[in-house]
N, CA, C and O of each residue as an XYZ file, in Angstrom:
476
protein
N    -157.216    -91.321   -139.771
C    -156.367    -90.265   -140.308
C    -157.168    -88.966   -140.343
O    -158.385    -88.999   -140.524
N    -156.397    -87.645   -140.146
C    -157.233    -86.539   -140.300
C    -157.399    -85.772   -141.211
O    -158.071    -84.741   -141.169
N    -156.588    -86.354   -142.454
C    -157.057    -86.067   -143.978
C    -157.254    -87.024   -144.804
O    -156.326    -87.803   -145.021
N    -158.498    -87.188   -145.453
C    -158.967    -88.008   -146.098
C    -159.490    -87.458   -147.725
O    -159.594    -86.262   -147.996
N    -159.680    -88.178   -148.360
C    -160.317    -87.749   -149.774
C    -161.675    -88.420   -149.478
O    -161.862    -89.539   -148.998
N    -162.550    -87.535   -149.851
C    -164.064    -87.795   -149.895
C    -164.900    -87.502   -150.989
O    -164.594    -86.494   -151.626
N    -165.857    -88.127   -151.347
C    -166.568    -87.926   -152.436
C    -167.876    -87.428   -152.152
O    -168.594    -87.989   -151.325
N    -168.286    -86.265   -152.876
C    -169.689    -85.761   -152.851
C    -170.382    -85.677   -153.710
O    -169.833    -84.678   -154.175
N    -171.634    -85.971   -154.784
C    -171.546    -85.905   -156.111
C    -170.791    -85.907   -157.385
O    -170.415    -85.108   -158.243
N    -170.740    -87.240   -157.099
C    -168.756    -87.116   -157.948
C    -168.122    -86.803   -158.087
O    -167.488    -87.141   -159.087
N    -167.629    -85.794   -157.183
C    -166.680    -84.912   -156.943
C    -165.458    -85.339   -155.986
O    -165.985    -85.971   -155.071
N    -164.290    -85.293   -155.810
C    -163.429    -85.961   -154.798
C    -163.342    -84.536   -153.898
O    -163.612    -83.441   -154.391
N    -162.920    -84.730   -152.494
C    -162.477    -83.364   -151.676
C    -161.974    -83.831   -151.351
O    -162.005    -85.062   -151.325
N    -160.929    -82.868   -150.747
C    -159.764    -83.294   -149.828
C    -160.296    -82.502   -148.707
O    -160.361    -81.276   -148.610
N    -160.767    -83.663   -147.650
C    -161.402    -83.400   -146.399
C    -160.115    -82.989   -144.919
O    -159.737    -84.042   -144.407
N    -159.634    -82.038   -144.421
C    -158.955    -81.691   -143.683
C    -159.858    -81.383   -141.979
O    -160.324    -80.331   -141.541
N    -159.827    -82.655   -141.412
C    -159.992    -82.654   -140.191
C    -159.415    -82.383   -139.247
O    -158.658    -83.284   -138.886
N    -159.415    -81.056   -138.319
C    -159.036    -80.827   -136.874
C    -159.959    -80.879   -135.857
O    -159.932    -80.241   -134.805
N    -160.820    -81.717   -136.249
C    -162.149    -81.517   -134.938
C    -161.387    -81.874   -133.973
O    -160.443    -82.648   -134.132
N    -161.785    -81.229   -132.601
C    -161.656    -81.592   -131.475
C    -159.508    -81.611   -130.959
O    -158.737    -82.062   -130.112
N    -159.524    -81.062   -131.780
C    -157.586    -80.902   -131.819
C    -157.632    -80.079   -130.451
O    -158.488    -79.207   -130.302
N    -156.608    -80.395   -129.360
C    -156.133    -79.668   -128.164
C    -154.974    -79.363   -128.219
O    -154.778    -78.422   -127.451
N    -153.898    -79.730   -128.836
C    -153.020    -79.617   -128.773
C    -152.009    -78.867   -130.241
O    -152.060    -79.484   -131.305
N    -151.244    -77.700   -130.174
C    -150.418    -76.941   -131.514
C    -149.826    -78.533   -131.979
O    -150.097    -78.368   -133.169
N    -149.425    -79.476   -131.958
C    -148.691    -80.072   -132.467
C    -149.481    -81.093   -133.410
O    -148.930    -81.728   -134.309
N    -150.905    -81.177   -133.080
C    -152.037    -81.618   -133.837
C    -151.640    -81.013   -135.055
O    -151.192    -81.451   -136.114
N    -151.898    -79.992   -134.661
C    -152.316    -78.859   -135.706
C    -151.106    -78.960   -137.081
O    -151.344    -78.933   -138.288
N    -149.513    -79.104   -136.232
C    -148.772    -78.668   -137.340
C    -148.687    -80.410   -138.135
O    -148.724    -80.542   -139.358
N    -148.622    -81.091   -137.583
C    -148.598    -82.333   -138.037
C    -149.962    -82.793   -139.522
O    -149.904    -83.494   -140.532
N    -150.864    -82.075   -138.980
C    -152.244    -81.850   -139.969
C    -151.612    -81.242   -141.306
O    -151.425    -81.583   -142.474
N    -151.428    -80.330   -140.605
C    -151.252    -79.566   -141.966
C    -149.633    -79.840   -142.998
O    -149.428    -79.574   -144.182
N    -148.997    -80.270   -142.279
C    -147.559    -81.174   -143.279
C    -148.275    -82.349   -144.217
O    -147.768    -82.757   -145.262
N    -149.887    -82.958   -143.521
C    -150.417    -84.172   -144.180
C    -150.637    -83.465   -145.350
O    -150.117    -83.740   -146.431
N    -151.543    -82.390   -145.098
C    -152.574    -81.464   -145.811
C    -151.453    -81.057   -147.157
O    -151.647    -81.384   -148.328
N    -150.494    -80.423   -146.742
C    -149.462    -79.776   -147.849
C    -149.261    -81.251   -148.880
O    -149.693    -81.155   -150.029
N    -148.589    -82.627   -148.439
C    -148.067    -83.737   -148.783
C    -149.542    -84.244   -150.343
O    -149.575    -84.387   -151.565
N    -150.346    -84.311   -149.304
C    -151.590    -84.324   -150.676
C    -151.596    -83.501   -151.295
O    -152.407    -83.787   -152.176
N    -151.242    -82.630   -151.466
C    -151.426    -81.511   -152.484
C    -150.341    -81.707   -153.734
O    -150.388    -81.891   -154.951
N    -149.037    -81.507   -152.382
C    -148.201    -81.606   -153.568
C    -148.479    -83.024   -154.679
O    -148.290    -82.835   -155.881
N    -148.894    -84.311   -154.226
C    -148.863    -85.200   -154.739
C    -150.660    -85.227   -155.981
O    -150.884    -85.972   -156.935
N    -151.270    -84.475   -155.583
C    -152.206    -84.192   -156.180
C    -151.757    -83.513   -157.975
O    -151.150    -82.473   -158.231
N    -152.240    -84.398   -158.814
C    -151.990    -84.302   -160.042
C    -153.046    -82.922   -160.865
O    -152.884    -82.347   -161.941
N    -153.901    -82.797   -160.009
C    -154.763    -81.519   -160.166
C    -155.270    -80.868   -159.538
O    -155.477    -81.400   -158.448
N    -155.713    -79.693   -159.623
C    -156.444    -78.602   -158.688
C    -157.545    -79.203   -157.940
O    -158.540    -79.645   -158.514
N    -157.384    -79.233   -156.614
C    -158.096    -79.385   -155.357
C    -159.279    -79.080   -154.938
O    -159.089    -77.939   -154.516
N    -160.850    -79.418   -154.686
C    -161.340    -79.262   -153.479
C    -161.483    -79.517   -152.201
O    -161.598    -80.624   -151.676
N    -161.475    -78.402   -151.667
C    -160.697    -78.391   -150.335
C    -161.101    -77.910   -148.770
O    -160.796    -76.791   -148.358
N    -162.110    -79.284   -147.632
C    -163.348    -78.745   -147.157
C    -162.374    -79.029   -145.543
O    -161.978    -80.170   -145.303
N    -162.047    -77.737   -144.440
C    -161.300    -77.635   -143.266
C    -162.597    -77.550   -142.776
O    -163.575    -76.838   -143.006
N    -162.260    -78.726   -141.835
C    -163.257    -78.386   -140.361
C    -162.821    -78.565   -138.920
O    -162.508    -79.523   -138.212
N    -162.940    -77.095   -138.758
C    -161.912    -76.706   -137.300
C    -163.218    -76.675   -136.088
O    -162.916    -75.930   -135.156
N    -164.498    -77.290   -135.942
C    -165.151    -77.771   -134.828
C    -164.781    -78.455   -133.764
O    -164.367    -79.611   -133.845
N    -164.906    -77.750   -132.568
C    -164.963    -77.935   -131.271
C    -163.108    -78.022   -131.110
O    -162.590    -78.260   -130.019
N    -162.239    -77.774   -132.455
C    -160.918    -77.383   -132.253
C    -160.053    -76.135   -131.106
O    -160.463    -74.978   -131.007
N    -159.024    -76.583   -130.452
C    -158.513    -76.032   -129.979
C    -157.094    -75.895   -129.840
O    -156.607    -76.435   -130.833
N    -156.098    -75.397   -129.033
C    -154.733    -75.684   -129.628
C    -153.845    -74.247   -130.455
O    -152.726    -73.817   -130.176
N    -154.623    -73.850   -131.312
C    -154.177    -73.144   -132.149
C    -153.106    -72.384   -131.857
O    -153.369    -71.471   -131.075
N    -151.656    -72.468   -132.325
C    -150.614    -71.673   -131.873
C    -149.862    -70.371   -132.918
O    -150.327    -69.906   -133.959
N    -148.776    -70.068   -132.332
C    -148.140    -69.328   -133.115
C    -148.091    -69.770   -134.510
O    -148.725    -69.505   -135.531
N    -146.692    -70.870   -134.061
C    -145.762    -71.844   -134.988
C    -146.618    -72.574   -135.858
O    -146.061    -73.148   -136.793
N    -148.357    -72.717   -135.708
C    -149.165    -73.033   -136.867
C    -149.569    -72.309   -137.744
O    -149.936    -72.789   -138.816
N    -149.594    -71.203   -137.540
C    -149.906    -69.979   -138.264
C    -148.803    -69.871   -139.227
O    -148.708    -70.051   -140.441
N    -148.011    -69.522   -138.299
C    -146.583    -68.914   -139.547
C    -146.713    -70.316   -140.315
O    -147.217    -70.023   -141.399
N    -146.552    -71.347   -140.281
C    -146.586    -72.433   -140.941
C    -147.687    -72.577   -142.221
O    -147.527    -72.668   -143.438
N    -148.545    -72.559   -141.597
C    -149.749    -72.439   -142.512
C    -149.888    -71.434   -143.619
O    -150.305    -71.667   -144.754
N    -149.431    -70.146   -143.074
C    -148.782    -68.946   -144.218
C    -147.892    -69.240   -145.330
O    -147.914    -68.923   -146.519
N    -146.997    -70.029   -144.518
C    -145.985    -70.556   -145.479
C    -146.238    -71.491   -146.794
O    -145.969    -71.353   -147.988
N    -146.679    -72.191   -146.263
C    -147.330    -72.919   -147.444
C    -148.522    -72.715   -148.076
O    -148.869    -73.199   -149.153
N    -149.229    -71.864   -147.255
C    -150.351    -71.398   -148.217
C    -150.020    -70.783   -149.295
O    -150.779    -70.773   -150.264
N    -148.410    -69.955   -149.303
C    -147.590    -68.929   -150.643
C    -147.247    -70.239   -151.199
O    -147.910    -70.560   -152.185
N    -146.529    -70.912   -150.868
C    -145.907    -72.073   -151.514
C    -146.488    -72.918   -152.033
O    -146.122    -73.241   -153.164
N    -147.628    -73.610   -151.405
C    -148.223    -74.831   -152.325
C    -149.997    -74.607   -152.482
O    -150.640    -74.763   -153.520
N    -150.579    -74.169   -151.026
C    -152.016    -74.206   -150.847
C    -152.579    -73.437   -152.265
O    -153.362    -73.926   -153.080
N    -151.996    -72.200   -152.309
C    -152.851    -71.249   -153.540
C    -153.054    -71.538   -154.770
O    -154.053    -71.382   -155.473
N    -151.582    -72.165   -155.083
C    -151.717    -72.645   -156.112
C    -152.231    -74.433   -156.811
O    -152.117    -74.868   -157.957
N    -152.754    -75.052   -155.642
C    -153.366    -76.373   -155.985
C    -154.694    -76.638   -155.494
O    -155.279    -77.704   -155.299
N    -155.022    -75.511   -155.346
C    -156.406    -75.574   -154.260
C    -157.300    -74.288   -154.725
O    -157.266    -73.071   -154.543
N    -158.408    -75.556   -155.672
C    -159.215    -74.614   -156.556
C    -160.287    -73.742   -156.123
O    -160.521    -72.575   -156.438
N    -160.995    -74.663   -155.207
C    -161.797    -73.797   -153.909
C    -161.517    -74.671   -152.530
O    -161.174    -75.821   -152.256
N    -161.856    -73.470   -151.829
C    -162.081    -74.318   -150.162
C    -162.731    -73.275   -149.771
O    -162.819    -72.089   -150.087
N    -163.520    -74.570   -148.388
C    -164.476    -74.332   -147.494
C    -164.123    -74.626   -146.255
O    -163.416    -75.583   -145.941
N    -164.798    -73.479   -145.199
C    -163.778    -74.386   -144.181
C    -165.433    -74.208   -143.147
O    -166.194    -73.272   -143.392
N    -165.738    -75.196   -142.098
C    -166.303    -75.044   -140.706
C    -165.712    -74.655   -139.450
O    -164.511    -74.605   -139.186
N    -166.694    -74.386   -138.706
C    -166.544    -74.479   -137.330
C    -165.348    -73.209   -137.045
O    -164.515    -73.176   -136.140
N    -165.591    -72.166   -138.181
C    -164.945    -71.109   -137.494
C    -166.010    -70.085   -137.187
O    -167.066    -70.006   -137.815
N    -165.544    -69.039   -135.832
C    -166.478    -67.857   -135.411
C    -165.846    -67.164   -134.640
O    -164.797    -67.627   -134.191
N    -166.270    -65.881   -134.260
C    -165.390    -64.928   -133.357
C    -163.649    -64.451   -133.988
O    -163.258    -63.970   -135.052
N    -162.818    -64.959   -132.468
C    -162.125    -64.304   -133.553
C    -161.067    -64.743   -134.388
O    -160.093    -64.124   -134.815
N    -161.486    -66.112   -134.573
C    -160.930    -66.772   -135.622
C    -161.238    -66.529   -137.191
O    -160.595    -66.690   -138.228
N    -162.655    -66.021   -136.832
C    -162.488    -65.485   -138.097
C    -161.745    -64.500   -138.793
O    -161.840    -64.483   -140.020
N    -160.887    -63.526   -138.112
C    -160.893    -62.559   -138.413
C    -158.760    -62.993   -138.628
O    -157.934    -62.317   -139.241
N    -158.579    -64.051   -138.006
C    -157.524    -64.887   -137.719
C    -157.456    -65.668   -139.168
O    -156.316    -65.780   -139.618
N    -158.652    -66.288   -140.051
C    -158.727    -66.876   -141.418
C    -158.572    -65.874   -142.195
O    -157.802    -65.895   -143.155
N    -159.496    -64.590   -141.774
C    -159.023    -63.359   -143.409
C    -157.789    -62.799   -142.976
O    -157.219    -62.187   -143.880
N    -157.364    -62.809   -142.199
C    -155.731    -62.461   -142.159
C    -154.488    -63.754   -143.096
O    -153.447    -63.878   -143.742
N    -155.691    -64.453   -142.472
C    -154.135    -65.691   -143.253
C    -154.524    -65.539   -144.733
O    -153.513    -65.452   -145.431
N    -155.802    -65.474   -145.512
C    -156.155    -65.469   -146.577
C    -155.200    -64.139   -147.146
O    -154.678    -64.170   -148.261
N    -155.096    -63.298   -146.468
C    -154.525    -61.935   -147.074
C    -153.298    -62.297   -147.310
O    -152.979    -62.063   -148.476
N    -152.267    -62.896   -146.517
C    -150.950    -63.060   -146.150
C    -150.643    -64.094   -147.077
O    -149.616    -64.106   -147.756
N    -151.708    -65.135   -147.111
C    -151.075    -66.268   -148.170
C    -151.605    -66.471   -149.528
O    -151.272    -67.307   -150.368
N    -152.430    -65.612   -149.579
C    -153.240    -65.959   -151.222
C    -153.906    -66.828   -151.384
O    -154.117    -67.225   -152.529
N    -154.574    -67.537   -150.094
C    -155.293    -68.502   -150.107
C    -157.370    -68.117   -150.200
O    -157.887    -67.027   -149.953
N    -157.903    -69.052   -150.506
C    -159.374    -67.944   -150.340
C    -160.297    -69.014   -149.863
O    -161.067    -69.691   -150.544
N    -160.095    -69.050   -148.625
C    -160.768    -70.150   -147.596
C    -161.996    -69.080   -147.641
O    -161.886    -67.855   -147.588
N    -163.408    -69.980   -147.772
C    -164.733    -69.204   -147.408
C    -165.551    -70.036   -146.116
O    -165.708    -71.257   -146.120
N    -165.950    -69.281   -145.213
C    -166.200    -69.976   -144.083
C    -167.931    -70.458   -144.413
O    -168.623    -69.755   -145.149
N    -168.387    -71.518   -143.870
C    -170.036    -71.904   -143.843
C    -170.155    -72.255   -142.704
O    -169.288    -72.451   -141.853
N    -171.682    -72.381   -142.633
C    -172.041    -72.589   -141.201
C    -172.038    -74.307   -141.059
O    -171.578    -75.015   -140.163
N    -172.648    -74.612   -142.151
C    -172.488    -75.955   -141.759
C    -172.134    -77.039   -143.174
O    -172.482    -76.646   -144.287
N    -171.427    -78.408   -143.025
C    -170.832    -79.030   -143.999
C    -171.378    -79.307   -145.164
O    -170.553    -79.511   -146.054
N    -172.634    -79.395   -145.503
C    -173.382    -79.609   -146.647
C    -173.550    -78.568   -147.150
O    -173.784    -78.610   -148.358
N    -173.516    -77.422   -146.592
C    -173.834    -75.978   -147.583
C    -172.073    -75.947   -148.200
O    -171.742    -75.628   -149.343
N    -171.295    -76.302   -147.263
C    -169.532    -76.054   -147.561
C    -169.409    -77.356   -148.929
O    -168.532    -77.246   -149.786
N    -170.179    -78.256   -148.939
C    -169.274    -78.775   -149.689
C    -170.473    -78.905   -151.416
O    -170.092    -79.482   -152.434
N    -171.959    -78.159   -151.259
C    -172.664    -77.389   -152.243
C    -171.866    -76.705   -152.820
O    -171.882    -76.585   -154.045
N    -170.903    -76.049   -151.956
C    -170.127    -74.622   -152.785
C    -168.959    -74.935   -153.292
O    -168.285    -74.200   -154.014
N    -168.574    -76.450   -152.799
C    -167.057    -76.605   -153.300
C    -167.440    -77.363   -154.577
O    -166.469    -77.705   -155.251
N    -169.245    -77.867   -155.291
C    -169.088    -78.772   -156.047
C    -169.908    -77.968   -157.415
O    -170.003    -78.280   -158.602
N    -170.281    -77.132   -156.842
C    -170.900    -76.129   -157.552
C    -170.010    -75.923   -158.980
O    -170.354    -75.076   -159.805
């Protein structure tokens, strides 16, 4: 599965995997998982995206991802971290952060991302 709950210093995350995704329909299918835990999540979220060696990325995921980032992400998702973004995806994450109220912080690599989510 490409969302899992993981534990890091006793901490649970909600681990959101797109590694290696080629295809938009990856993508939107991920993130309906991603929303489904949340909503069912009885408390505020940590929350670690890793979009490495990902590809795919479409329109219809975006607007999607906006959507629920107003609707469910902002408000159940206490921090997140995300990987494996650079160029100009980054600039593609602070746009969605602006648009949805979400406050994804990018790291270089997973152990510093999930230091900051347990911090």
């Amino acid at each position: 599965m490409s969302v899992n709950w993981i534990e890091y210093k006793g901490k649970k995350i909600l681990y959101c995997d797109y590694r290696c995704f080629k295809q938009e329909k990856e993508w939107l299918e991920n993130i309906e998982i991603v929303a489904k835990e949340l909503i069912n999540s009885q408390e505020k979220v940590l929350s670690l995206t890793d979009f490495r060696n990902a590809e795919g990325l479409g329109q219809d995921y975006l607007t999607r991802a906006k959507v629920l980032g107003k609707e469910i992400i902002k408000d159940k998702v206490e921090r997140s971290a995300v990987i494996g973004i650079s160029g100009m995806r980054k600039l593609l994450l602070n746009t969605y952060n602006l648009l949805s109220g979400d406050k994804m912080i990018i790291f270089e690599d997973e152990i510093t991302a999930k230091e900051f989510l347990v911090k």
